[in-house]
MMTF fields as JSON, N, C-alpha, C and O atoms, coordinates in Angstrom:
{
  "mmtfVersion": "1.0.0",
  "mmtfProducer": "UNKNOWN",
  "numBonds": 375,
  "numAtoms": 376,
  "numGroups": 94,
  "numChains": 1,
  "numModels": 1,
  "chainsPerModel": [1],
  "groupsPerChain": [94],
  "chainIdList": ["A"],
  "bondAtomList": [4, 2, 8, 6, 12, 10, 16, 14, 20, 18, 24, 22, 28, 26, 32, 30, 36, 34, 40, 38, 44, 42, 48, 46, 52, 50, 56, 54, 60, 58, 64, 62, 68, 66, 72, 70, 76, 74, 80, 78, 84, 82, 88, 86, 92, 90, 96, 94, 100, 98, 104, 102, 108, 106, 112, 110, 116, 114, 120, 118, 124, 122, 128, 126, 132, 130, 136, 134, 140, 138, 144, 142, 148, 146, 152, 150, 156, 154, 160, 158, 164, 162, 168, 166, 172, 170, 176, 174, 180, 178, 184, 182, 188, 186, 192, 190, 196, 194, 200, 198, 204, 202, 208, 206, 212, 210, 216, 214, 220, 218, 224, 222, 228, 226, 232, 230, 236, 234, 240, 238, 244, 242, 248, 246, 252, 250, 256, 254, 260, 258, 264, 262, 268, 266, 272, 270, 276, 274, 280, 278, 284, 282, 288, 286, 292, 290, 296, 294, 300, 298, 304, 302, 308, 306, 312, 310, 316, 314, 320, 318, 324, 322, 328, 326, 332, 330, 336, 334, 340, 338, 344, 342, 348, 346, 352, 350, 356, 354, 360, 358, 364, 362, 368, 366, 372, 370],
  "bondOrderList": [1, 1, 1, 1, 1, 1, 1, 1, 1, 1, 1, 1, 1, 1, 1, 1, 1, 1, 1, 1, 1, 1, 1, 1, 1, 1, 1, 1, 1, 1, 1, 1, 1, 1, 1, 1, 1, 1, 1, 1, 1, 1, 1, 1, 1, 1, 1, 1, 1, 1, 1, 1, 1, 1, 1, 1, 1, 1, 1, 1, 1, 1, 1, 1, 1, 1, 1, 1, 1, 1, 1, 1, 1, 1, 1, 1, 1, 1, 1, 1, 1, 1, 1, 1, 1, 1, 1, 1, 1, 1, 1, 1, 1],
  "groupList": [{"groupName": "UNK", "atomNameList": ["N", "CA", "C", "O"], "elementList": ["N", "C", "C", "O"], "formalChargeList": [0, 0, 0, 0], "bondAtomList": [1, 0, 2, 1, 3, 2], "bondOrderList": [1, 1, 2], "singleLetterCode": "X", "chemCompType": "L-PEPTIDE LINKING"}],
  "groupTypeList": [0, 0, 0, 0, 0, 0, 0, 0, 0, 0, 0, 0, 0, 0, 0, 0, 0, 0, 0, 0, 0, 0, 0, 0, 0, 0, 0, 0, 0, 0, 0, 0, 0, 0, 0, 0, 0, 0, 0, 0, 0, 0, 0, 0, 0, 0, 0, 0, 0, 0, 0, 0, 0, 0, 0, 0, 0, 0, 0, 0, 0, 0, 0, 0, 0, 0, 0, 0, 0, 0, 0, 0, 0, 0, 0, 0, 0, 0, 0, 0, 0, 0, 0, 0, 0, 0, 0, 0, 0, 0, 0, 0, 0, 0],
  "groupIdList": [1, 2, 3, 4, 5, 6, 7, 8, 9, 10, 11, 12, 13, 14, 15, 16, 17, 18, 19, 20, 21, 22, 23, 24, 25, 26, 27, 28, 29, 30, 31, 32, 33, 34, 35, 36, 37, 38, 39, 40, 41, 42, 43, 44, 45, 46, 47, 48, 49, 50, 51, 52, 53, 54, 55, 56, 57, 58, 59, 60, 61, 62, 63, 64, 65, 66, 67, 68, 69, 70, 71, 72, 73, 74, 75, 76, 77, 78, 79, 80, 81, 82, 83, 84, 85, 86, 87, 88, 89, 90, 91, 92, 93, 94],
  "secStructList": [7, 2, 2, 2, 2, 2, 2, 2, 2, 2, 2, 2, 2, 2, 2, 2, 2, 7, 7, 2, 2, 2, 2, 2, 2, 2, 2, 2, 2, 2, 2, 2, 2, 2, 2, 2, 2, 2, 2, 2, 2, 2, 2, 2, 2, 2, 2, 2, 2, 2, 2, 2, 2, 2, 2, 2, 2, 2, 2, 2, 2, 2, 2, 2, 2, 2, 2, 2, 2, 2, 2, 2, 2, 2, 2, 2, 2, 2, 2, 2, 2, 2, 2, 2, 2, 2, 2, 2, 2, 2, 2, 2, 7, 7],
  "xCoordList": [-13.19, -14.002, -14.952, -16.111, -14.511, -15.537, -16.631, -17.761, -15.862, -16.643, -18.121, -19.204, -18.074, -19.142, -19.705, -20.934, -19.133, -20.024, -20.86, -22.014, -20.609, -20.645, -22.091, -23.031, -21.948, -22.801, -23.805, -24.748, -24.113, -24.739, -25.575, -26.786, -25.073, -25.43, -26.343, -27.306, -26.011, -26.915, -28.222, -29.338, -28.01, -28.841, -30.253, -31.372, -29.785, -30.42, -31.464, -32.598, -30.327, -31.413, -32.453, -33.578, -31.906, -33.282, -33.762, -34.964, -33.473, -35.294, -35.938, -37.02, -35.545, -35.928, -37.168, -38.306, -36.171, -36.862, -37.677, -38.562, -37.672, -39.091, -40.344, -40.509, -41.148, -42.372, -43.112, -42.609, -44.511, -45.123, -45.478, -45.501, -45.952, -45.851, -44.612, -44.863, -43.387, -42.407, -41.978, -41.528, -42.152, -41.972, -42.831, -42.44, -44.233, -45.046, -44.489, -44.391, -44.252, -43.4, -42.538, -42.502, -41.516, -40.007, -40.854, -40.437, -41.598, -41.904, -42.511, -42.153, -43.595, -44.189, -43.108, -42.971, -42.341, -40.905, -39.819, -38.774, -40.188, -39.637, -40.114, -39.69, -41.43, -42.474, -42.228, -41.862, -42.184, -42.681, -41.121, -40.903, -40.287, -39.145, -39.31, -39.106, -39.59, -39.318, -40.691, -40.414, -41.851, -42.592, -41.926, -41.839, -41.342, -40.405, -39.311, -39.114, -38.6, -37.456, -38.19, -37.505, -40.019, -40.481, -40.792, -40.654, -41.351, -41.968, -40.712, -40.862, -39.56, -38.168, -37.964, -37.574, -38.158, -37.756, -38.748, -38.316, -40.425, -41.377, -41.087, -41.175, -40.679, -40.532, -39.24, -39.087, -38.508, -37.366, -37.366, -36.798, -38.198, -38.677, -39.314, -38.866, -40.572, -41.319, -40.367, -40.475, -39.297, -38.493, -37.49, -37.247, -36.909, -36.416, -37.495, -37.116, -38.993, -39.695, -39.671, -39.544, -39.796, -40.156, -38.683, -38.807, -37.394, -36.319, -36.599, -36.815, -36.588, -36.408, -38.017, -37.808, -38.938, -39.8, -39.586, -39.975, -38.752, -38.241, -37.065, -36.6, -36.765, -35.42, -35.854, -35.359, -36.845, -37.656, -38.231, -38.177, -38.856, -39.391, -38.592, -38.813, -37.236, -36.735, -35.697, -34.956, -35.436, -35.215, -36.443, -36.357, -37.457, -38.842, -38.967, -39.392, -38.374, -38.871, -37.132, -37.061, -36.559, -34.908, -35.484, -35.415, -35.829, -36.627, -37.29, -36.937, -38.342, -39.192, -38.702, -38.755, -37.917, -37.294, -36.617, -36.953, -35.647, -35.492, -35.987, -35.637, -37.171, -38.021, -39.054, -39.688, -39.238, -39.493, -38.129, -38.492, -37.362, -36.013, -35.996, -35.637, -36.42, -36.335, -37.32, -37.21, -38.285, -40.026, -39.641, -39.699, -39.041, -39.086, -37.892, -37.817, -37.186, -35.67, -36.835, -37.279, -37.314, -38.089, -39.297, -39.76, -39.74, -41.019, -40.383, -40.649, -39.287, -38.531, -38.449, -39.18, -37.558, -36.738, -38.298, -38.77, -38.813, -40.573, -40.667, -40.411, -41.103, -41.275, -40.222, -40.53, -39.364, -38.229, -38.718, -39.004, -38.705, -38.932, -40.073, -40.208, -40.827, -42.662, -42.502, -43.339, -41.511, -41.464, -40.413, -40.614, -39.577, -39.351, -39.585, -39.376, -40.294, -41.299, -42.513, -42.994, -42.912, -44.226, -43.156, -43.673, -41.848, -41.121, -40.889, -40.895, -40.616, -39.99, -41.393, -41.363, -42.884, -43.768, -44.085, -44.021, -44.459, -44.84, -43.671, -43.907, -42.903, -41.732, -41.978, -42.029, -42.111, -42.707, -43.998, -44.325, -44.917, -46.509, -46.602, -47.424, -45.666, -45.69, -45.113, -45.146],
  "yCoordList": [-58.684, -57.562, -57.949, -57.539, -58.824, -59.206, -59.946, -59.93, -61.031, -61.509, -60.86, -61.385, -60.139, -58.705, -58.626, -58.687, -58.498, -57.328, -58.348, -57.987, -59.563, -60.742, -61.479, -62.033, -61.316, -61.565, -60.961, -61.697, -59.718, -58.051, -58.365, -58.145, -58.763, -58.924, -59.982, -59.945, -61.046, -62.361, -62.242, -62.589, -61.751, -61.263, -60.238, -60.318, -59.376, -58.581, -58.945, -58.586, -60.028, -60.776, -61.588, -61.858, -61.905, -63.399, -62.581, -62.762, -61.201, -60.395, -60.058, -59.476, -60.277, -59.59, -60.95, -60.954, -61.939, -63.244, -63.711, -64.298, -63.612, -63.898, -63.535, -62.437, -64.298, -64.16, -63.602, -63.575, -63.069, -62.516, -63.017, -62.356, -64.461, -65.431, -65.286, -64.963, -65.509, -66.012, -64.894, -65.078, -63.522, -62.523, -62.221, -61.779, -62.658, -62.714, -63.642, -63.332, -64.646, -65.379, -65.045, -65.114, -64.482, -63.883, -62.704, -62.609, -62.232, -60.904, -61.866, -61.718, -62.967, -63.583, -63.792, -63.319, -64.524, -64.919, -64.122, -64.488, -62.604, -61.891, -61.032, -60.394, -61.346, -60.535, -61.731, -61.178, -62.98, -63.84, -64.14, -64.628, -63.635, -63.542, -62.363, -62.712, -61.286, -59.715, -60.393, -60.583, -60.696, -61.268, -62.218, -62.175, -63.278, -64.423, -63.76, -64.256, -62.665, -61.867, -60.93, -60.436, -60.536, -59.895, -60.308, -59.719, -61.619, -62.696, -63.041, -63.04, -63.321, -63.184, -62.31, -62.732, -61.122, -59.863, -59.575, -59.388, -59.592, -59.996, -60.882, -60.537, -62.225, -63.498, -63.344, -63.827, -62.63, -62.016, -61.433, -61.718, -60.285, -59.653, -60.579, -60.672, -61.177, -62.076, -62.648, -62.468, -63.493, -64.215, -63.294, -63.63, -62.374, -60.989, -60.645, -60.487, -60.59, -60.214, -61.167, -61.136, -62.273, -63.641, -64.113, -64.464, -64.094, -63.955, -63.215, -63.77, -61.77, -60.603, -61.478, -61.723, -61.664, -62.051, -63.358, -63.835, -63.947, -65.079, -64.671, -65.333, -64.067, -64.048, -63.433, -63.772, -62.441, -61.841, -62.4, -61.96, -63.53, -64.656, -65.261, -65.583, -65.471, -66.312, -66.119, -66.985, -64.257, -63.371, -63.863, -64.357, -63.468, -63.319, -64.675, -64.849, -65.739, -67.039, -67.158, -67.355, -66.973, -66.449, -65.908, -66.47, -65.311, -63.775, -64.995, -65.484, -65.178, -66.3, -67.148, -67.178, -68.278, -69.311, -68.549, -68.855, -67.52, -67.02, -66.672, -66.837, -65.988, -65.598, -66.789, -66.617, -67.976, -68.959, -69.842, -70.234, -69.947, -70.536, -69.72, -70.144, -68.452, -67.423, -67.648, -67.728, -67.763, -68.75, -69.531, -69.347, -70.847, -71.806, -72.073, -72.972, -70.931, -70.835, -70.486, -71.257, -69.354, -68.955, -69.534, -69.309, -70.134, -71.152, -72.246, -72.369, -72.956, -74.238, -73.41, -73.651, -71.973, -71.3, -71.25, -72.294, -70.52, -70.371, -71.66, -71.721, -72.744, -73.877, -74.559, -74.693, -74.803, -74.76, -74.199, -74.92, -72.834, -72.068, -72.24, -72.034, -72.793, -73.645, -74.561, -75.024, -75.267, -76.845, -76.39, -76.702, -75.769, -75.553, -75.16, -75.565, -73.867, -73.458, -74.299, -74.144, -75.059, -76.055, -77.076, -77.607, -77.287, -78.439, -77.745, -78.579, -76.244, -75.949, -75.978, -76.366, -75.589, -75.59, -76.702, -76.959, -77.613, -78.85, -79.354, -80.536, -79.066, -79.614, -78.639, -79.047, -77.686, -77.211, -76.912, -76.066, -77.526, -77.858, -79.248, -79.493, -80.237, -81.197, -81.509, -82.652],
  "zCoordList": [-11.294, -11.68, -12.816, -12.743, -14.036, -14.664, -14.332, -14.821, -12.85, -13.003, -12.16, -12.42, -11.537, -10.828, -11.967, -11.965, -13.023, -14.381, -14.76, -14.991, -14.896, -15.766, -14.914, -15.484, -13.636, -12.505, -12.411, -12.12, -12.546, -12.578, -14.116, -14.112, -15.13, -16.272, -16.418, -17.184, -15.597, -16.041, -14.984, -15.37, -13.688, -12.912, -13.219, -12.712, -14.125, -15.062, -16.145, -16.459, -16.657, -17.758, -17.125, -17.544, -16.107, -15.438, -15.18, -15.376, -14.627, -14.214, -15.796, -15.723, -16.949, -17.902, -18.489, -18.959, -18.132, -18.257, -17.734, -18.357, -16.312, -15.146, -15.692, -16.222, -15.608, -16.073, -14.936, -13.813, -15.232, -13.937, -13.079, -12.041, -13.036, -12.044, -10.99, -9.829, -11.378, -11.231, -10.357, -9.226, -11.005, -10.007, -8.613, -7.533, -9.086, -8.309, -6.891, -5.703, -7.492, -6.355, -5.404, -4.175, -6.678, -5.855, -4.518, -3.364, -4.861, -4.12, -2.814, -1.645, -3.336, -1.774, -0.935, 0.194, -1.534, -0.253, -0.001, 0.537, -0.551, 0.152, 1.184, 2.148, 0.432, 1.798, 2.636, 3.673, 2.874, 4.093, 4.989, 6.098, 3.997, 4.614, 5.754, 6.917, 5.554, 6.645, 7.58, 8.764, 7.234, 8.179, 8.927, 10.154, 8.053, 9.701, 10.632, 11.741, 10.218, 10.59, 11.604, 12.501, 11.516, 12.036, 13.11, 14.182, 12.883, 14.269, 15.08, 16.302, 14.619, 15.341, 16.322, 17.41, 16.145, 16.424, 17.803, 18.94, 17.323, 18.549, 19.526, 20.705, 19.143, 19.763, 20.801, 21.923, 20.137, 21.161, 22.133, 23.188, 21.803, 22.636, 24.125, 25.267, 23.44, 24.681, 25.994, 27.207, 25.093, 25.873, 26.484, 27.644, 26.135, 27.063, 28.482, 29.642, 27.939, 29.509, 30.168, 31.392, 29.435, 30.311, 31.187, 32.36, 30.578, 31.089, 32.322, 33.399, 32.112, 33.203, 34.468, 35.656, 34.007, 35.289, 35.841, 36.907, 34.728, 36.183, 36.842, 37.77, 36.605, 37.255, 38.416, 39.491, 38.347, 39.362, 40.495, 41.643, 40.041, 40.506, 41.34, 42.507, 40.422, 41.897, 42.444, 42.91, 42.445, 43.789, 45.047, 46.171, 44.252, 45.623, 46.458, 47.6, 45.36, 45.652, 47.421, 48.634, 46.671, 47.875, 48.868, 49.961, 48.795, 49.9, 50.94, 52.013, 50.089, 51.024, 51.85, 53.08, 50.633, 51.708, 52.655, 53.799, 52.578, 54.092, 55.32, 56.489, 54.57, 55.944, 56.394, 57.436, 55.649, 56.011, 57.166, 58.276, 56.929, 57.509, 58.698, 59.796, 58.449, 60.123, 60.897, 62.12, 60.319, 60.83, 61.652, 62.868, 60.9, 61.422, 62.922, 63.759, 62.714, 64.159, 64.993, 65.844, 64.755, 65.734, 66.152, 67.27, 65.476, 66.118, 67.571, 68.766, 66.431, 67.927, 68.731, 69.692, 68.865, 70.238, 70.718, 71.169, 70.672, 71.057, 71.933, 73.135, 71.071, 71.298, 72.565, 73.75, 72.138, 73.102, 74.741, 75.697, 74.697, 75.455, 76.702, 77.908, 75.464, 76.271, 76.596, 77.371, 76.267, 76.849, 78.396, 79.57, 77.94, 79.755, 80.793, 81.937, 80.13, 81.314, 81.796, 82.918, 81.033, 81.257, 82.272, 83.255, 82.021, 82.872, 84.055, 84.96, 84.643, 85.594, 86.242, 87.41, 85.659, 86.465, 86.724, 87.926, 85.989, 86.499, 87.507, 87.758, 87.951, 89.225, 90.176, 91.337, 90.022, 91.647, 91.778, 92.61, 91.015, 91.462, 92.087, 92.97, 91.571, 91.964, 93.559, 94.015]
}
């Protein structure tokens, strides 16, 4: 407990002691402190949207390759499909 009082006391005097410079100071880096805590706070933010739109991204990017992968079944069967009928005709034209 003294030593709180004792702490509280000497704390007191150095502000009594600080010269105006000195305070002048203390105050810049406490202002540039809530400004870096501020840009934190923004910067957080950013990377929260940027998080949420990729993640977005590569749902859509999923989406795609599927319906690309369904593209491509269905192109061969297609394909497939043309190559035998082009074979059954060409054998009884021939």
């Amino acid at each position: 407990m003294w030593e709180c009082y004792l702490a509280n006391k000497t704390l007191k005097l150095t502000k009594l002691w600080m010269t105006k410079k000195d305070r002048v100071h203390s105050n810049v880096q406490d202002h540039n402190g809530i400004r870096i805590s501020y840009h934190e706070k923004v910067c957080a933010e950013r990377m929260k949207t940027l998080f949420k739109a990729i993640d977005e991204m590569s749902k859509d990017i999923k989406s795609l390759k599927s319906d690309m992968n369904r593209g491509k079944g269905a192109a061969a069967i297609i394909i497939f499909i043309g190559g035998l009928l082009g074979s059954i005709l060409y054998y009884f034209t021939k």
